[in-house]
Every structure is written in structure tokens, then in C-alpha cells.
Backbone as numpy.savetxt, mean C-alpha at the origin, in Angstrom:
# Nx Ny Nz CAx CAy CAz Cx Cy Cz
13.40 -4.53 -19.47 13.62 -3.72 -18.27 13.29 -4.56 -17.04
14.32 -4.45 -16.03 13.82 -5.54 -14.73 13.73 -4.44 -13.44
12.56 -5.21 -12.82 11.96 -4.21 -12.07 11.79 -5.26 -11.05
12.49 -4.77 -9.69 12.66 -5.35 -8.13 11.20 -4.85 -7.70
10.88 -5.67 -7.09 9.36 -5.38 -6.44 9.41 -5.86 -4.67
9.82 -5.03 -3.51 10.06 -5.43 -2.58 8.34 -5.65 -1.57
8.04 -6.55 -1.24 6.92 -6.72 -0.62 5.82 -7.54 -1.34
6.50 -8.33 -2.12 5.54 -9.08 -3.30 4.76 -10.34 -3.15
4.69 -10.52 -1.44 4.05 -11.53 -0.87 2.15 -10.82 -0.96
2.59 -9.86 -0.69 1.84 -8.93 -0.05 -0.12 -8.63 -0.74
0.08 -7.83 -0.57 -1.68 -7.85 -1.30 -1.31 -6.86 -2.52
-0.60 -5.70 -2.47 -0.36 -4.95 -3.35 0.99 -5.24 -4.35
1.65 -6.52 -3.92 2.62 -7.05 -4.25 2.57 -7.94 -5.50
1.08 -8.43 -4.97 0.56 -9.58 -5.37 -0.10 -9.00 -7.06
-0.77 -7.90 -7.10 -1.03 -6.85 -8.15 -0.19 -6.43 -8.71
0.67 -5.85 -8.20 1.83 -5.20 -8.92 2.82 -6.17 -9.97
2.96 -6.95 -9.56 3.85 -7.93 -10.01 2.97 -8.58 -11.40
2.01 -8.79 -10.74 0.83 -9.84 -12.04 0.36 -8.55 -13.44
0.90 -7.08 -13.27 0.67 -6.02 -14.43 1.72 -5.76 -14.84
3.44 -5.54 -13.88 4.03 -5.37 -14.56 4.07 -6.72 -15.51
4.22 -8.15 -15.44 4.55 -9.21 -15.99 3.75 -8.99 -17.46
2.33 -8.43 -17.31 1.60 -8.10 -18.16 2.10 -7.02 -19.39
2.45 -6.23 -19.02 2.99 -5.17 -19.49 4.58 -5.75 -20.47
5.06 -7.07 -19.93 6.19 -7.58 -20.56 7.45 -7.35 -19.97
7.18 -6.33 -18.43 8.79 -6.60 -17.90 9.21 -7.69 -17.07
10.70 -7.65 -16.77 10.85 -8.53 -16.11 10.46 -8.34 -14.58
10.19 -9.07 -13.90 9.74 -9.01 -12.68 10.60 -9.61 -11.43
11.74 -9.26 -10.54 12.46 -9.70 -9.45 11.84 -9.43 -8.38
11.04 -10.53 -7.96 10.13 -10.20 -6.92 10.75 -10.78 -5.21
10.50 -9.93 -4.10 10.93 -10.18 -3.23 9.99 -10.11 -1.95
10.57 -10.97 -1.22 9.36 -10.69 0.05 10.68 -11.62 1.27
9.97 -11.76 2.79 10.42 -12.56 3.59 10.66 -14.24 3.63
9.31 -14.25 3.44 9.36 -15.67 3.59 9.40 -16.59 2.09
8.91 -17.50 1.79 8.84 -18.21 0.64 8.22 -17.19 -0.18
8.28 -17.77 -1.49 7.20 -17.14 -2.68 5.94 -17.65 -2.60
4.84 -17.01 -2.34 3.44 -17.13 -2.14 2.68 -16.48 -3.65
3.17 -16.46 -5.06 2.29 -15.81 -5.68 2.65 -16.75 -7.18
1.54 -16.76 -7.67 1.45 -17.77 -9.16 2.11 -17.78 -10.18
3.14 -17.00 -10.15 3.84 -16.32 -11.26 4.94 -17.41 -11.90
5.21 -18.46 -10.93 6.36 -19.57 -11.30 6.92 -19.44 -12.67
5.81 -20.13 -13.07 6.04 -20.31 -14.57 5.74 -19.39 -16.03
6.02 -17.98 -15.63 6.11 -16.63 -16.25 8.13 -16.82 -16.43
8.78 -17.09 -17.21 9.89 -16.77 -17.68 10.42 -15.61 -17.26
9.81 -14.21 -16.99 9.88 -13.06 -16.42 9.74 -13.11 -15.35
9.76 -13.96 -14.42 9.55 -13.97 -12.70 10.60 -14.26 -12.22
11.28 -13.86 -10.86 11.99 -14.55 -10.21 11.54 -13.64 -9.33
11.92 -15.15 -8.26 11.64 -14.73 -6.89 12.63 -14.95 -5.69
13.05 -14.25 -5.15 13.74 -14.17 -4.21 13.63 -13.79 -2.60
14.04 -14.76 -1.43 13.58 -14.47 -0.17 14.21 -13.09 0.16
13.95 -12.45 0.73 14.96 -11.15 1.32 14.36 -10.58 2.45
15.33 -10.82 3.37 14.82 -10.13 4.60 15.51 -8.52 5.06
14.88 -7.49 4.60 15.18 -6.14 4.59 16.15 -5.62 5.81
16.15 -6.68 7.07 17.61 -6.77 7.69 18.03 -7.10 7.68
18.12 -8.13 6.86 19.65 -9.17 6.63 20.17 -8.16 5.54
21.37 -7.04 5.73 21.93 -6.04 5.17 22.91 -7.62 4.14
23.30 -8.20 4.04 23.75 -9.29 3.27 23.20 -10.10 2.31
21.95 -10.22 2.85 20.95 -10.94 2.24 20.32 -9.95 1.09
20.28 -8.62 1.72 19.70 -8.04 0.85 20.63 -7.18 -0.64
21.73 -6.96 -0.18 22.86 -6.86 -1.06 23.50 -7.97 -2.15
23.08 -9.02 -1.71 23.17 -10.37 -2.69 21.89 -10.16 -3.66
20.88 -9.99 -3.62 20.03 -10.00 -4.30 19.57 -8.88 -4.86
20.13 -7.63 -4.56 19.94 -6.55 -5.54 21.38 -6.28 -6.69
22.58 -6.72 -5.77 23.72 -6.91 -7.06 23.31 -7.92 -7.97
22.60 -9.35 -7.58 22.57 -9.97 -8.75 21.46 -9.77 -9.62
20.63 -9.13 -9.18 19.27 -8.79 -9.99 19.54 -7.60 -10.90
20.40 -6.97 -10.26 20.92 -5.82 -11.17 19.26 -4.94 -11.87
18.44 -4.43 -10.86 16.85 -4.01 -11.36 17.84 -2.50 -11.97
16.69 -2.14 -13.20 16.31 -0.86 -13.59 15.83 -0.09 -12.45
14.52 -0.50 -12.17 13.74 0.37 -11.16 13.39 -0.81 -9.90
13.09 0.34 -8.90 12.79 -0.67 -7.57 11.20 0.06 -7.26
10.57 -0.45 -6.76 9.33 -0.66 -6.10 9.40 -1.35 -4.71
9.16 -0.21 -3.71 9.67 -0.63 -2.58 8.35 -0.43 -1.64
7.81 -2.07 -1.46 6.75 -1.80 -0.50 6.51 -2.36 0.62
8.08 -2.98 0.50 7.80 -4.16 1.83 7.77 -3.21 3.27
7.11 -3.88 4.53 6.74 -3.23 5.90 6.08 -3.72 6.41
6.01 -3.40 7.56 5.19 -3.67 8.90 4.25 -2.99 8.71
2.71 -3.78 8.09 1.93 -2.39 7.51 0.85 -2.22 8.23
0.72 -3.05 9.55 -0.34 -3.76 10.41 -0.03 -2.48 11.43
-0.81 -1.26 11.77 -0.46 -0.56 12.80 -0.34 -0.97 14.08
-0.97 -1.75 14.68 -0.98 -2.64 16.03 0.19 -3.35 15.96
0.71 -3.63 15.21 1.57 -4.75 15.03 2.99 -3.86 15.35
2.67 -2.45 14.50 4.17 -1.87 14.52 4.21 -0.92 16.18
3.13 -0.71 16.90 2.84 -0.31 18.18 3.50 -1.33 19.12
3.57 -2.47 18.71 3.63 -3.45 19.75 5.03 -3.97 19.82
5.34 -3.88 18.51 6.89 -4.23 18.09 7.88 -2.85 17.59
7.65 -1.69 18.41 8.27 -0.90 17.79 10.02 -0.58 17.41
10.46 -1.60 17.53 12.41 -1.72 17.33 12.27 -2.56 16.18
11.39 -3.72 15.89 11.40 -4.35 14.47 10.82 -3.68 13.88
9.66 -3.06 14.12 9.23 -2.01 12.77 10.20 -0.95 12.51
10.90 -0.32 13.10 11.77 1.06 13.12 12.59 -0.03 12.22
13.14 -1.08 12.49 14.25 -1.85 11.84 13.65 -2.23 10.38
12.72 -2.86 10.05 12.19 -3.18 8.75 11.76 -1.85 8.22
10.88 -1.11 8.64 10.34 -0.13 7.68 11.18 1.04 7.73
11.91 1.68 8.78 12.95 2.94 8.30 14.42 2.25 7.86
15.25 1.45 8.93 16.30 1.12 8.53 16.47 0.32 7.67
15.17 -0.81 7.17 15.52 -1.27 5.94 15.13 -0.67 4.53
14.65 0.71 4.61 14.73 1.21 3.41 15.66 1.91 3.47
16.46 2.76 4.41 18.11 2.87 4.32 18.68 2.06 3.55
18.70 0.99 4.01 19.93 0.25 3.52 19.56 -0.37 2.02
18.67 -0.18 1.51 17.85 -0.74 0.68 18.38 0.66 -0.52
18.49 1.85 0.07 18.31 3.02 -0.84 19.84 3.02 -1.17
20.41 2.97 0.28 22.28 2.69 -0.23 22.74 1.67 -1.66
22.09 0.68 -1.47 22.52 -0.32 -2.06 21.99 0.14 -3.41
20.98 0.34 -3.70 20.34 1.38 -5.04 20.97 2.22 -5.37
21.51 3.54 -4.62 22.46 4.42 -4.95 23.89 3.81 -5.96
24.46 2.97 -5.65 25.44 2.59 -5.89 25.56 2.37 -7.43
24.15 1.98 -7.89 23.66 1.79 -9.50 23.31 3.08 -9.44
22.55 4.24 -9.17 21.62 4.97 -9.39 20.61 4.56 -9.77
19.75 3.42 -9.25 18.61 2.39 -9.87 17.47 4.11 -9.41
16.32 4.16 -9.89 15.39 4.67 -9.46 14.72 4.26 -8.66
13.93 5.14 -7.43 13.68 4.24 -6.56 12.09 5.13 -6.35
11.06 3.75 -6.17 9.76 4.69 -5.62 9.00 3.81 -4.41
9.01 4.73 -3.41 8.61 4.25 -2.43 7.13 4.14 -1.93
6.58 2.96 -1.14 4.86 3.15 -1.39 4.79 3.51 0.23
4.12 4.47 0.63 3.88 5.02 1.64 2.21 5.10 2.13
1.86 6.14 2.96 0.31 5.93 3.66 -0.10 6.94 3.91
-1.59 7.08 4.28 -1.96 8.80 4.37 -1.73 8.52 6.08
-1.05 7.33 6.81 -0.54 7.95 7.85 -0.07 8.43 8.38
0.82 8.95 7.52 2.24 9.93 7.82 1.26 11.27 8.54
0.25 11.66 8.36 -0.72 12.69 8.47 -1.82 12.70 9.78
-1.22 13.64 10.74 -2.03 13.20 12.01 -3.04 13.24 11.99
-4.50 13.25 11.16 -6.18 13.15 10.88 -6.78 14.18 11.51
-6.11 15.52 11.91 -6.86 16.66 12.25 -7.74 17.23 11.27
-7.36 17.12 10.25 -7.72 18.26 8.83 -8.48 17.52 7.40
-7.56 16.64 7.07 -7.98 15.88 6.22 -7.65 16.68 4.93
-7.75 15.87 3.62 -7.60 16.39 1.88 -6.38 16.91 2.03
-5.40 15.81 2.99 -3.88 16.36 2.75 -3.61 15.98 1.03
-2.44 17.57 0.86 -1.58 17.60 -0.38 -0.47 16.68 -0.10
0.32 17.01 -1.24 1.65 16.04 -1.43 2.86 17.23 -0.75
2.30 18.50 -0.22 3.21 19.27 0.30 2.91 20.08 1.95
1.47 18.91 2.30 1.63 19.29 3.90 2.37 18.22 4.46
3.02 18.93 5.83 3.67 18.49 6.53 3.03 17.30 7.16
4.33 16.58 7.65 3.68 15.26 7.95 3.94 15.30 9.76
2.87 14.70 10.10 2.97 14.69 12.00 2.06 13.00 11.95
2.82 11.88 11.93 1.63 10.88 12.59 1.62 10.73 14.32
0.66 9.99 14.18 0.25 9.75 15.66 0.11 8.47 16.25
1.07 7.41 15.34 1.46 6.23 15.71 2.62 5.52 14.99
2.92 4.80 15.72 4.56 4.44 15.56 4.46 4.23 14.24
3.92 3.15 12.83 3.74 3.03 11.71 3.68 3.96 11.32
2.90 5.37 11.36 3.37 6.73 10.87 4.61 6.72 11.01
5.71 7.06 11.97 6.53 7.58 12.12 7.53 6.64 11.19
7.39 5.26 11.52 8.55 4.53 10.73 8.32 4.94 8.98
7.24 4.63 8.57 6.60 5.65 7.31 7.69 6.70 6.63
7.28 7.81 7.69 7.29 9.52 7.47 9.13 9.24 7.98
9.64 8.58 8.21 11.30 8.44 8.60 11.68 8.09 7.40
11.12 7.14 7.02 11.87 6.49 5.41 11.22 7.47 3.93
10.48 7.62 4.49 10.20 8.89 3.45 10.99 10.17 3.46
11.38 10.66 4.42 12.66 11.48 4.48 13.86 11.28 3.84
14.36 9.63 4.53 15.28 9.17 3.76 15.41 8.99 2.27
14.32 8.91 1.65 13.95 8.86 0.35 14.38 10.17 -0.15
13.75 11.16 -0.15 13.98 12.14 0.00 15.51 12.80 -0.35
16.16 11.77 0.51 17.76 12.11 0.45 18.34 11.57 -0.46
17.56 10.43 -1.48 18.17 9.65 -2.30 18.97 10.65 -3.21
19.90 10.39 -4.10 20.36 11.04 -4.43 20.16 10.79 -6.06
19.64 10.01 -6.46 19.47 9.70 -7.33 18.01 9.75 -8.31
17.00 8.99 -8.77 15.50 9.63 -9.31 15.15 8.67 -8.35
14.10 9.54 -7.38 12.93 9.02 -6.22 11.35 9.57 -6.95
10.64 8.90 -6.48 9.37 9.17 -5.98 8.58 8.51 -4.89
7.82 9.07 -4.07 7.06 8.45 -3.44 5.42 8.73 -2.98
4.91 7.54 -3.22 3.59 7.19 -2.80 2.67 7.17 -1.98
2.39 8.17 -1.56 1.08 7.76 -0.32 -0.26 7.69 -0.68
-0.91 6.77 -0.69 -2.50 5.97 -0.68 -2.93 5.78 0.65
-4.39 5.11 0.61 -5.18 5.69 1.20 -5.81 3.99 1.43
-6.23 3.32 2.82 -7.15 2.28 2.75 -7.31 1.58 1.50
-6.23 0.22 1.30 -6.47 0.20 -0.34 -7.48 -1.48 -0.29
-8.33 -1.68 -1.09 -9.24 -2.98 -0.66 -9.00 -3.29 -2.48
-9.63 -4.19 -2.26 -10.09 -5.11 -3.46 -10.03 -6.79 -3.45
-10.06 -7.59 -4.60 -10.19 -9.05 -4.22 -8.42 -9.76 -3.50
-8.46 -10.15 -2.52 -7.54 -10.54 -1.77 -6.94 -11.63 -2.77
-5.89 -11.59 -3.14 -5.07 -12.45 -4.08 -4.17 -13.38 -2.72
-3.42 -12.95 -2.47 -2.68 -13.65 -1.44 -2.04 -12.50 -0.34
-1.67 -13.16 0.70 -1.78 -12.33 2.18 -3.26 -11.88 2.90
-3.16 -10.78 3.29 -3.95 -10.78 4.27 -5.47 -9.90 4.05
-6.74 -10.24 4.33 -7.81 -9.58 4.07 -7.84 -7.98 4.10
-8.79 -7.53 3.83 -8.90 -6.20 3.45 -10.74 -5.91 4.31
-10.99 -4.74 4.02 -12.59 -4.71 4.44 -13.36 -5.19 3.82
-13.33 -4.93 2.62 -14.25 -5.50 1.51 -14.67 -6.95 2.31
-13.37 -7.73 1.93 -13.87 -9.09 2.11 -13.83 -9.49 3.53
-13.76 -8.72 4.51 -14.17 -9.33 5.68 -15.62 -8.88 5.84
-16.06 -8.21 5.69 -17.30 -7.57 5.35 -18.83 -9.22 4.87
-18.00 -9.43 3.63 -18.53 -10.04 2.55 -18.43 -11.75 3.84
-17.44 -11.83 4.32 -16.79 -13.27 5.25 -18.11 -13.36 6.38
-18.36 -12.43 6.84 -18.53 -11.77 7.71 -20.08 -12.00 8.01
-21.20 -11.34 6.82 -22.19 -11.12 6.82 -22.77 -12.16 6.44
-22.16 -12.99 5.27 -22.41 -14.15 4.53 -22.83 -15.01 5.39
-21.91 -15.55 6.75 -22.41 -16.30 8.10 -23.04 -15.85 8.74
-24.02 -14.52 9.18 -24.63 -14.26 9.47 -24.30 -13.51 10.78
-22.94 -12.86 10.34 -22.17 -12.55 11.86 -22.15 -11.06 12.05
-22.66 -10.27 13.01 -22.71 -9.01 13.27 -21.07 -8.38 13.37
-20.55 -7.39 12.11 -19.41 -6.99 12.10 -19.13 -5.28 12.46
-18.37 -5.12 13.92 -18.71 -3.51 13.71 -18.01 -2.36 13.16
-18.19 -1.84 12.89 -17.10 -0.87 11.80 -17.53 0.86 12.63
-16.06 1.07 12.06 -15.98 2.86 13.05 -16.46 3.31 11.70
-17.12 4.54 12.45 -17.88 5.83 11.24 -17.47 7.13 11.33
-16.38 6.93 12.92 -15.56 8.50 12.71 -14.50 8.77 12.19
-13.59 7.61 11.02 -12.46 7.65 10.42 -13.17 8.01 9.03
-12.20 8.91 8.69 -12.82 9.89 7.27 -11.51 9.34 6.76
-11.94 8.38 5.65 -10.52 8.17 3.88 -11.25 8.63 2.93
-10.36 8.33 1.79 -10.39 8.14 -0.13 -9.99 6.85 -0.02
-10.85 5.48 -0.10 -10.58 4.75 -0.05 -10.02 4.34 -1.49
-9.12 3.38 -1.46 -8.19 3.11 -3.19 -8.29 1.62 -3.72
-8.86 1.70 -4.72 -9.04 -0.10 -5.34 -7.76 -0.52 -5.75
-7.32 -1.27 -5.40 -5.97 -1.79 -5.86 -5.13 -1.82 -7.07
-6.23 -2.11 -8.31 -6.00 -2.03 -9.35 -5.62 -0.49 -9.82
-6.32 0.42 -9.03 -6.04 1.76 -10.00 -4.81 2.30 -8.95
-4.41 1.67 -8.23 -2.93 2.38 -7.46 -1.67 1.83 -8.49
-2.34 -0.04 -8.79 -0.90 -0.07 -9.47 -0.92 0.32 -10.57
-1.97 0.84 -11.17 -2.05 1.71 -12.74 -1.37 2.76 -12.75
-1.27 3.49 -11.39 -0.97 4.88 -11.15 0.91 4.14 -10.75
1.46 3.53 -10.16 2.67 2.94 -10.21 3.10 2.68 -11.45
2.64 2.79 -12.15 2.95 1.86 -13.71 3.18 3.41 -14.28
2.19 4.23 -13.87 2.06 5.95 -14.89 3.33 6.32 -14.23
4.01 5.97 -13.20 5.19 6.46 -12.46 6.46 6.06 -12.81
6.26 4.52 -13.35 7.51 3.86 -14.11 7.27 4.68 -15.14
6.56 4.36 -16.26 6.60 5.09 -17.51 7.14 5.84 -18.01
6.65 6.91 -16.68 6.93 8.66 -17.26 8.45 8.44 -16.42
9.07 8.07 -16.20 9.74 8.48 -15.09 10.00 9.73 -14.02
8.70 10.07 -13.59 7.99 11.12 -12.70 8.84 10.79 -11.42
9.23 12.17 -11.01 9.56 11.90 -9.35 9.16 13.02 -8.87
9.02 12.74 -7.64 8.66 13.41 -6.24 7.59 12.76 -5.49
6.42 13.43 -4.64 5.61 12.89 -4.16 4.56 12.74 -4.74
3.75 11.78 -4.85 2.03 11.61 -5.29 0.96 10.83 -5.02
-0.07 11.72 -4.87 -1.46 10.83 -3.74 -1.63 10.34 -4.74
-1.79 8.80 -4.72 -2.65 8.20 -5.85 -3.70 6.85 -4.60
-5.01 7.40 -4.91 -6.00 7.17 -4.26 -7.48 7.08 -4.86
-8.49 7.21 -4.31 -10.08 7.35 -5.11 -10.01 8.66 -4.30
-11.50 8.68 -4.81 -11.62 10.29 -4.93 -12.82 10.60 -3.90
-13.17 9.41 -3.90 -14.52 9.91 -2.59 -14.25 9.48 -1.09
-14.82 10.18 -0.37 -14.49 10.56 0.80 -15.82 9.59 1.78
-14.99 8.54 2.50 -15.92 7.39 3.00 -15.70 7.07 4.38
-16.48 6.65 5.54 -16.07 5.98 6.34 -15.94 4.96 6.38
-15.28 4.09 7.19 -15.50 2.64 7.16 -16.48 2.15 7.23
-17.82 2.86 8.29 -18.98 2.20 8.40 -19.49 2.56 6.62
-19.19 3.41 6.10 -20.21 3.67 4.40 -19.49 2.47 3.60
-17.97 2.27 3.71 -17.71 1.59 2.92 -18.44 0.05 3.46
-18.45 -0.35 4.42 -18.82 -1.61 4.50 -20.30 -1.68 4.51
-21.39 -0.85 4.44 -22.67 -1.00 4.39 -23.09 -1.25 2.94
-22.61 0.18 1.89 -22.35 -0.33 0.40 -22.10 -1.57 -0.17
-20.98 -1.97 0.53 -20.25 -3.45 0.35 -21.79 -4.75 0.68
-22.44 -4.59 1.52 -23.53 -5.48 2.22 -24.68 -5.17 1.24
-24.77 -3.82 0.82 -25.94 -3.79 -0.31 -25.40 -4.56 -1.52
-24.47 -3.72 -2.00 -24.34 -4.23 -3.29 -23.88 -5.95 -3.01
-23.64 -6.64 -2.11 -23.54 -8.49 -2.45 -25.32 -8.52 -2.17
-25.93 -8.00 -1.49 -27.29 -8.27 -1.28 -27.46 -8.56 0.35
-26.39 -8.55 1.32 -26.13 -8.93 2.31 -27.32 -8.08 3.56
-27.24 -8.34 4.12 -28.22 -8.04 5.82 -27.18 -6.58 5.92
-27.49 -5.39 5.26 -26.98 -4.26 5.83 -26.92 -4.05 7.50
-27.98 -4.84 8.04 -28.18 -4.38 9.56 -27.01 -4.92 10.55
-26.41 -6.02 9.36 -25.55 -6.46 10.57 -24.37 -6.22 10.75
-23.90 -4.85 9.89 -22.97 -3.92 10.48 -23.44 -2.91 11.56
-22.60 -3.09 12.36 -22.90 -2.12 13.22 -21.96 -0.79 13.75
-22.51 0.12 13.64 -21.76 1.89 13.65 -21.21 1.76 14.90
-20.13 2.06 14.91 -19.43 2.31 16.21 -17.99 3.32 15.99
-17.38 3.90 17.07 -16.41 4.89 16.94 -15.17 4.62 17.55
-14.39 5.45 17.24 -12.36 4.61 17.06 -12.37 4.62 19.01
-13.23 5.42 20.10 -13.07 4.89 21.03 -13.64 3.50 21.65
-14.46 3.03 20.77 -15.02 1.85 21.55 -14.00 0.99 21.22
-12.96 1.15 20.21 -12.31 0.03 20.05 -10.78 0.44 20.79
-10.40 -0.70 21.53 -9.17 -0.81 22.35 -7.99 -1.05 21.14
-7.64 -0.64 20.68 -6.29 -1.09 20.00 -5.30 -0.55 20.26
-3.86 -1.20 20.18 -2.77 -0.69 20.59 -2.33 0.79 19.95
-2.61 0.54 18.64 -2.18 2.08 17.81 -3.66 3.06 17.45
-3.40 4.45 17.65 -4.31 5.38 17.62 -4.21 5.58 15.83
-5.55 5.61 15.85 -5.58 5.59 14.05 -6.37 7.46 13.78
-5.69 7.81 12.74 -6.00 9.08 13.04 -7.28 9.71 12.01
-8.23 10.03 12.89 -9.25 10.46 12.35 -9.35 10.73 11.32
-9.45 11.80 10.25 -9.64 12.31 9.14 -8.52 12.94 8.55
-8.02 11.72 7.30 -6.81 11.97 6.54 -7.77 12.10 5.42
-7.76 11.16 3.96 -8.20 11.54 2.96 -7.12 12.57 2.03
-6.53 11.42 0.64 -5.56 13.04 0.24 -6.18 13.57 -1.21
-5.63 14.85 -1.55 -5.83 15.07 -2.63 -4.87 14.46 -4.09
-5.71 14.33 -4.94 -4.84 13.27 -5.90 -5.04 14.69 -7.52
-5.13 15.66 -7.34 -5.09 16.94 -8.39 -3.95 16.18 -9.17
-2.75 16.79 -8.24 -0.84 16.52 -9.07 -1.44 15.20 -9.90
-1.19 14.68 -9.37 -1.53 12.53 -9.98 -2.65 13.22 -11.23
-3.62 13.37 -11.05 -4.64 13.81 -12.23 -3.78 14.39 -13.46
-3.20 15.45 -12.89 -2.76 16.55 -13.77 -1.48 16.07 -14.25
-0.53 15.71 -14.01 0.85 15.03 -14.32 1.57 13.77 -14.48
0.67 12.85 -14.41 0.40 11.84 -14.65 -1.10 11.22 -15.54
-2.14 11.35 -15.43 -3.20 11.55 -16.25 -3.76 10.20 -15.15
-3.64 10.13 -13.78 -4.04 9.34 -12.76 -5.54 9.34 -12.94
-6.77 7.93 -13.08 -8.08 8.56 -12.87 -8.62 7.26 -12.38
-8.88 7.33 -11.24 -9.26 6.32 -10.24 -10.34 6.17 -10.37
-11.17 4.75 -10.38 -12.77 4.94 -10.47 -13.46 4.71 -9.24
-14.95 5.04 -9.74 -15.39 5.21 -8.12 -15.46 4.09 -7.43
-15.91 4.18 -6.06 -16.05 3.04 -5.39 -17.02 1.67 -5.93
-18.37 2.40 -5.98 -19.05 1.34 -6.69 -18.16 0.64 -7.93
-17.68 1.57 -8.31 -17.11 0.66 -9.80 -16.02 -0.40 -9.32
-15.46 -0.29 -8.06 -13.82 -0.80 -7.10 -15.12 -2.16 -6.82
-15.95 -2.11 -5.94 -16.92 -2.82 -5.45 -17.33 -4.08 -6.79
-17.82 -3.52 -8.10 -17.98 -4.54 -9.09 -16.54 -4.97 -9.30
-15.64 -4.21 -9.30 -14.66 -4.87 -9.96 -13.71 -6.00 -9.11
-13.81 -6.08 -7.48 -13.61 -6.65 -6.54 -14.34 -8.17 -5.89
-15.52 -7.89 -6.61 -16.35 -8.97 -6.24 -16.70 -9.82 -7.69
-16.26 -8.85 -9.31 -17.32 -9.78 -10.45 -16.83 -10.79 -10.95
-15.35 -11.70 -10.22 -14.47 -12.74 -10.62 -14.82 -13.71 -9.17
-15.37 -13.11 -7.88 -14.94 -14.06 -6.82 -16.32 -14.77 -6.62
């Protein structure tokens, strides 16, 4: 079975790809730029550049890959980034999963899309897989647009929304954990907000829960996340105990002291019941994300 993996530069790309290979499928992995991940010499790998607007580029490489299933995670996943650039993010993350879903249609490939608890404006928090979505920054919206479009697929969809996902940085870009760990180790005072309420998600148990999604061939929507309810300042103080680090030199601070281009929305956090119950989803706790993130690095 060959399975397209769009965003496989990525941090969750980088996971996904190294379990399915495990598991024995084939793996057509895609991202922008070069191939950044170890897989070369896995017989089951290929890798391919694809830029989600090059509508050409990307049609060459899903006719010849000819995937079973797609895994679609490539995006602008940097909220500042998609605030600042909002016509390339609208273009990569809504219109290139358009054109991405067309070109799928045409096989009826299955398609599951990985999404964010930003779609969810942070008034309420312990969103389901059936409240409405309102974000409150452009990356929400490009999000909660292609998730619609999904939606419209016409063929077997599901899609994904998680939650702050950390663990050991394989390739691309840091996470909290390890800036935390970067951070304290030099002896550098790092400050972290304590009024953003998640379910923060270890990497490993999202793509377990992706894998329970290929399997079964399950569609619709599903939180697959952890289960406890953290701020950034808890997660990164934990993080400073458990390496043994100077807890003191995080310091508590709130989403107004920090100037950033995109408004991050207070208290999301989703419920992951469905995922439990219909999938047999069971995420472990943080401490256990924490050993399992740090007991190889």
C-alpha cells in the first residue's frame, strides 16, 4: 500500500513517515524543498520536491505516485508567519489543499487532513469534533477553509485536529520541550505565557492515532491529542524539573506582554472521547511524552 505523506520535511512528517516505513508501507514522501529526512536507503521511500502551488508540479507527482491514501500536512504552520504573509498562506494552506483534493478525487485516493485546535477561537475550551469553528487568526482561518473543503471531498475524508504537539525534534523546526531544555541548559532566562490553556500532544501518540485512521479506514473528524490540560508556563517548568534544570529560570508571563503579529487564542484544549471510543486512541501522559522525548537525546 503507498501512502503520499505531504509535509514530510516537517517535525510530524519526519514521524510519520519513519512508522509508516515501520509498519512496511510504502512511503511517497513530499515536502518543498530538498529531502531533509534519513529514509534514503529504505527501498520503501521516495521522495519528492512538491510545491503545493505549483498546480503542475503537484499533479506530476501524485499521477505518478499513484498513493492509496494521502496524509496531508504540509502548511504555513508558524502563526506569525501566516499573519504576515497572508496571500501565501491562503495560497499554500487553503488553495493548495484544493487543488491537492481535486487531483485525489480523480482516483478517489482517501484523503486525511492534519489540522489544529486553532480553528477554535479560545473562549471556552474542551472543544468537540462538532463545535463550530471561529479562529482568531489568519492560520485559523486558512486551517478552518481547507477543512471545509475537505469536507466537500467527495470521496473517504477524515480530518485531524491536535493540539501543541512537542517531542524530540528529528528534523525542522524546535518545539517547547527543547527550547526549554536549549534554553536553561545555558543558563538563559526563558519566558513562557501561563494564560494559554492546551492538551498538549507527544508526537508519537498523534502518529499512532494517524496510523488507527489508516487502518480502520475511519472518516470524519477526530481530536487526537493528550489528555491533560497545561499551560505553557506548566509545561515548560515540568520540562526544567524533570532534566534537573534551574526551574526559576522560566519566567510566567501572559499572551499580552508578548507583541506578536498573530493573536493566539486563549483556551482551546479538545476532547479526544470519539478517538478513545472509535478508534481505541490512548495518549500517554505528559510525564510519560517528557521521558519519552528526552530518554534517546
Amino acid at each position: 500500500m503507498k501512502i503520499l505523506v505531504t509535509g514530510a520535511n516537517g517535525f510530524l512528517g519526519n514521524y510519520l513517515c519513519h512508522a509508516l516505513l515501520l509498519k512496511g508501507y510504502q512511503v511517497i514522501a513530499t515536502g518543498r524543498g530538498a529531502c531533509r529526512l534519513p529514509f534514503s536507503a529504505n527501498p520503501n521511500f521516495t521522495f519528492y520536491t512538491m510545491d503545493l502551488i505549483d498546480l503542475n508540479q503537484t499533479r506530476t507527482v501524485v499521477s505518478q505516485s499513484n498513493p492509496d491514501f494521502i496524509f496531508h500536512a504540509a502548511a504555513i504552520g508558524k502563526p506569525d508567519d501566516c499573519e504576515l504573509n497572508k496571500e501565501l498562506a491562503s495560497a499554500i494552506n487553503t488553495m493548495g489543499t484544493l487543488q491537492l483534493l481535486e487531483l485525489a478525487g480523480i482516483a478517489a485516493i482517501p484523503f486525511c487532513y492534519i489540522s489544529t485546535d486553532f480553528v477554535f477561537n479560545g473562549d471556552a475550551g474542551n472543544y468537540r469534533e462538532e463545535d463550530s469553528v471561529s479562529p482568531v487568526n489568519h492560520y485559523g482561518v486558512t486551517k478552518a477553509e481547507a477543512e471545509l473543503l475537505v469536507r466537500s471531498y467527495a470521496s473517504e475524508w477524515s480530518i485531524v485536529r491536535t493540539v501543541l504537539v512537542y517531542g524530540r525534534p528529528m528534523t525542522g523546526r524546535s518545539n517547547l520541550l527543547s527550547i526549554v531544555q536549549e534554553k536553561l541548559a545555558a543558563g538563559e532566562p526563558y519566558a513562557v505565557v501561563d494564560d494559554q490553556v492546551r492538551t498538549p500532544t507527544y508526537v508519537e501518540d498523534l502518529v499512532a492515532g494517524l496510523l488507527l485512521i489508516l487502518e480502520k479506514r475511519a472518516t470524519g473528524i477526530y481530536h487526537l491529542c493528550g489528555e491533560e490540560v497545561l499551560t505553557p508556563f506548566q509545561m515548560a517548568t515540568k520540562t526544567a524539573i524533570y532534566l534537573g534544570l534551574d526551574p526559576g529560570l522560566i519566567i510566567r508571563t501572559n499572551s499580552a506582554a508578548f507583541k506578536q503579529p498573530a493573536r493566539r487564542p486563549l483556551v482551546t484544549g479538545l476532547v479526544i472521547e470519539k478517538a478513545k471510543r472509535e478508534l481505541g486512541f490512548l495518549p500517554r501522559s505528559f510525564e510519560e511524552g517528557l521521558q519519552a522525548t528526552f530518554s534517546s537525546s
